[in-house]
PyMOL commands that place a pseudoatom at each C-alpha (Angstrom):
pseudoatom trace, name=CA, resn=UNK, resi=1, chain=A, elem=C, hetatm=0, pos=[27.400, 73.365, 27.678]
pseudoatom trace, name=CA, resn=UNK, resi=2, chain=A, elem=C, hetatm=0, pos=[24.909, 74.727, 25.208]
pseudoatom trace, name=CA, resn=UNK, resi=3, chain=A, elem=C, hetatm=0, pos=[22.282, 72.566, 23.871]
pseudoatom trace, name=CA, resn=UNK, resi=4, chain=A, elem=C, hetatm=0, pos=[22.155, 72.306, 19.972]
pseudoatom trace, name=CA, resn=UNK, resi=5, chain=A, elem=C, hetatm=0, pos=[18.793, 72.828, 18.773]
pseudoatom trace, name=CA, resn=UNK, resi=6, chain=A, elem=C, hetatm=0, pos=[17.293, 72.006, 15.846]
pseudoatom trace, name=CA, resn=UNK, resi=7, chain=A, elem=C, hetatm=0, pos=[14.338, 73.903, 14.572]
pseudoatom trace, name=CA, resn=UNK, resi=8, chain=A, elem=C, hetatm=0, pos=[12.137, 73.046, 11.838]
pseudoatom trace, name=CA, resn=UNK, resi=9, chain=A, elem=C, hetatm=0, pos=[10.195, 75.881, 10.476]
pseudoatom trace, name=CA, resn=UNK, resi=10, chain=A, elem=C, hetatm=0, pos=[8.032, 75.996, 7.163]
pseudoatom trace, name=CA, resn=UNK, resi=11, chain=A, elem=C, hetatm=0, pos=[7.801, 78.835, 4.753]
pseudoatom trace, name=CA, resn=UNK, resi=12, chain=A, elem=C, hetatm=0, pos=[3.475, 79.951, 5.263]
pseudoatom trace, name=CA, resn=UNK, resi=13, chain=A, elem=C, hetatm=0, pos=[3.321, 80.764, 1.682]
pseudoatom trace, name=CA, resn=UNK, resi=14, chain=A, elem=C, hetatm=0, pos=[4.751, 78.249, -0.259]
pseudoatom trace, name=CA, resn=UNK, resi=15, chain=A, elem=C, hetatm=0, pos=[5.138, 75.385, 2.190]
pseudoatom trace, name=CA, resn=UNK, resi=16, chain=A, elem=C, hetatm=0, pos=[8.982, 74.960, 1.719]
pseudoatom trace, name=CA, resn=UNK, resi=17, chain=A, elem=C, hetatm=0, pos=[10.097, 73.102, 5.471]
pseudoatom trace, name=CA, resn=UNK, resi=18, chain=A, elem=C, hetatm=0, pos=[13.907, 74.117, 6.633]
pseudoatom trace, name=CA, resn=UNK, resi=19, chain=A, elem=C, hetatm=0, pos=[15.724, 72.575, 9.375]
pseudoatom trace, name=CA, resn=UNK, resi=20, chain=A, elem=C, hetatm=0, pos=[17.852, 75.746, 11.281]
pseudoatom trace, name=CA, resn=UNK, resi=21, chain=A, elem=C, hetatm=0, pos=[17.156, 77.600, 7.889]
pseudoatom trace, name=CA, resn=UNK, resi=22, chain=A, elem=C, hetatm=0, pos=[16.911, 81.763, 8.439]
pseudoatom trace, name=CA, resn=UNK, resi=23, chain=A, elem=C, hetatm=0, pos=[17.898, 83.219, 5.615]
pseudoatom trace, name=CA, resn=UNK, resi=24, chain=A, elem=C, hetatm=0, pos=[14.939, 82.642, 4.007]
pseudoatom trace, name=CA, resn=UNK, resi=25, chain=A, elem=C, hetatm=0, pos=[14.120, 82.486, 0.169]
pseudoatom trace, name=CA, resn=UNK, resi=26, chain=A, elem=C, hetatm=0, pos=[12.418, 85.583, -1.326]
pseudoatom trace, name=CA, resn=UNK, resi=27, chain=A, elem=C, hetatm=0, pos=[8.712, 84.387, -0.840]
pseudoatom trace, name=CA, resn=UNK, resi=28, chain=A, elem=C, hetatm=0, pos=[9.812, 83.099, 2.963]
pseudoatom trace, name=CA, resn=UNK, resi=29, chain=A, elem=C, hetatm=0, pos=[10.812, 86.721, 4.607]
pseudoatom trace, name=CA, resn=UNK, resi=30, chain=A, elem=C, hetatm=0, pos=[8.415, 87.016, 7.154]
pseudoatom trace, name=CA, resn=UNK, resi=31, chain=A, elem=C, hetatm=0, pos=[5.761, 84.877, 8.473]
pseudoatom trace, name=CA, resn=UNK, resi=32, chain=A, elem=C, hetatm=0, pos=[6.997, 80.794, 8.983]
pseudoatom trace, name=CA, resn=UNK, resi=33, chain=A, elem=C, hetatm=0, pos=[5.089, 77.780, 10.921]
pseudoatom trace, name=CA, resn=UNK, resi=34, chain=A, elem=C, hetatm=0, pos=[7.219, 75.984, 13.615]
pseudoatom trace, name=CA, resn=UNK, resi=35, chain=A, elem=C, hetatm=0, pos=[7.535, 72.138, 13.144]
pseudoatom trace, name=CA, resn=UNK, resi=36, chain=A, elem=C, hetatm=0, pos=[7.582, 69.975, 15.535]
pseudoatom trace, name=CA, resn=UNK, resi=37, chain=A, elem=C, hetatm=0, pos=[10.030, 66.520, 15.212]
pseudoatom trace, name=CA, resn=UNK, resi=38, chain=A, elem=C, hetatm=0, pos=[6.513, 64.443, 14.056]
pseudoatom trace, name=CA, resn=UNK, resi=39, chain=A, elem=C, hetatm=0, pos=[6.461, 67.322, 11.321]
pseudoatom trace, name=CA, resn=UNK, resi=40, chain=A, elem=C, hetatm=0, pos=[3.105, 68.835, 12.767]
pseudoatom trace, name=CA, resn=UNK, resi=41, chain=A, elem=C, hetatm=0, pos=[2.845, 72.247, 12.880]
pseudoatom trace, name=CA, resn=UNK, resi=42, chain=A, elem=C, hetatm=0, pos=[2.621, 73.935, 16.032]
pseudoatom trace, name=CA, resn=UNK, resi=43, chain=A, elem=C, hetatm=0, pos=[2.959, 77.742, 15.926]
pseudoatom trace, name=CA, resn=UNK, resi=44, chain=A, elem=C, hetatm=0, pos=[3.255, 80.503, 13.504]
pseudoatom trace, name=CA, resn=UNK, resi=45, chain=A, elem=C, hetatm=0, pos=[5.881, 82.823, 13.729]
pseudoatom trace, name=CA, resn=UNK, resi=46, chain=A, elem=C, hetatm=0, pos=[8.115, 85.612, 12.185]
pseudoatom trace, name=CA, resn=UNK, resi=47, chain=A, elem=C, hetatm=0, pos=[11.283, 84.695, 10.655]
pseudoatom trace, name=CA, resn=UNK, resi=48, chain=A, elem=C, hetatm=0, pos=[12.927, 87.662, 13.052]
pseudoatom trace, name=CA, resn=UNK, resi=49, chain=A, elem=C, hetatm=0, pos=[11.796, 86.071, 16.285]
pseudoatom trace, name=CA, resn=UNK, resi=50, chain=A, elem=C, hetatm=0, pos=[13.850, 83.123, 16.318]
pseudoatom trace, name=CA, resn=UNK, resi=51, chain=A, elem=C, hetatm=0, pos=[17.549, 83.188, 17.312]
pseudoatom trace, name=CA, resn=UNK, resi=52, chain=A, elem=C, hetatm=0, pos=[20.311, 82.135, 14.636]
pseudoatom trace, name=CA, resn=UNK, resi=53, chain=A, elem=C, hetatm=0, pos=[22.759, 79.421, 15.897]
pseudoatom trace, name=CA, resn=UNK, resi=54, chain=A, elem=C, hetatm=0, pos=[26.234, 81.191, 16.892]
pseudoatom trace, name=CA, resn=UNK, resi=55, chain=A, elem=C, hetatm=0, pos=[27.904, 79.408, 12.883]
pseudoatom trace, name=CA, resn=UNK, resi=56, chain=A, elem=C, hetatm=0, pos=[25.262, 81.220, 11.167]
pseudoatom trace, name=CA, resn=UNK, resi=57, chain=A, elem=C, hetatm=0, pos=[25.743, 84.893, 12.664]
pseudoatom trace, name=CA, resn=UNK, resi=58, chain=A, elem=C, hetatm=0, pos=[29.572, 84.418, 11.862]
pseudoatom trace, name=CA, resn=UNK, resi=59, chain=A, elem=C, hetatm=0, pos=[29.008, 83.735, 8.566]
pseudoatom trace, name=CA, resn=UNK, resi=60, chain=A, elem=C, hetatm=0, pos=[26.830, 86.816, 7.456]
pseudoatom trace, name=CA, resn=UNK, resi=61, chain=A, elem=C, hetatm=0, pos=[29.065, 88.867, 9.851]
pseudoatom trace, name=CA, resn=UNK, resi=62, chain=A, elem=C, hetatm=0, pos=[32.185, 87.762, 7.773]
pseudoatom trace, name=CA, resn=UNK, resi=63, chain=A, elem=C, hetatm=0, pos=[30.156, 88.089, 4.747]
pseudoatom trace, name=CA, resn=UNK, resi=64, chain=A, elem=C, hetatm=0, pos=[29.499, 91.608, 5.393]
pseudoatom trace, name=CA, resn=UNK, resi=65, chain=A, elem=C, hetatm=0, pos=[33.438, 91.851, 6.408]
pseudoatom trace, name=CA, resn=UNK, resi=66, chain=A, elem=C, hetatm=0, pos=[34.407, 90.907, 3.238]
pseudoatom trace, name=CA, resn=UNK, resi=67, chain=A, elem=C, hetatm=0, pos=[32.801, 93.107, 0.956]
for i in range(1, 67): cmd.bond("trace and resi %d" % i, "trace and resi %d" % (i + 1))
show_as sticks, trace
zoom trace
């Protein structure tokens, strides 16, 4: 059974924090900070490394089907 995790990231510029958020808004494209469950920051990151949950890659894909 796959494990459902939740990861906290935070936008570097502007300091916006999303839980399992990667579509990021226009000033959040590129470079986030991973947040840990206390809310300290652990790592910086690019938005492209991490994975997107198997909901969220359906829903662009049918996005993109339906245009």
């Amino acid at each position: 059974m796959e494990k459902n995790e939740t990861v906290i990231t935070e936008c570097f510029k502007c300091g916006t924090r999303y839980e399992n958020h990667f579509s990021a808004s226009p000033c959040c494209k590129s470079i986030v900070i991973k947040v840990d469950k206390n809310g300290t920051r652990t790592t910086i990151t690019f938005l492209s490394t991490l994975s997107k949950s198997h909901s969220q890659s359906e829903e662009k894909e049918a996005m993109v089907n339906a245009v």
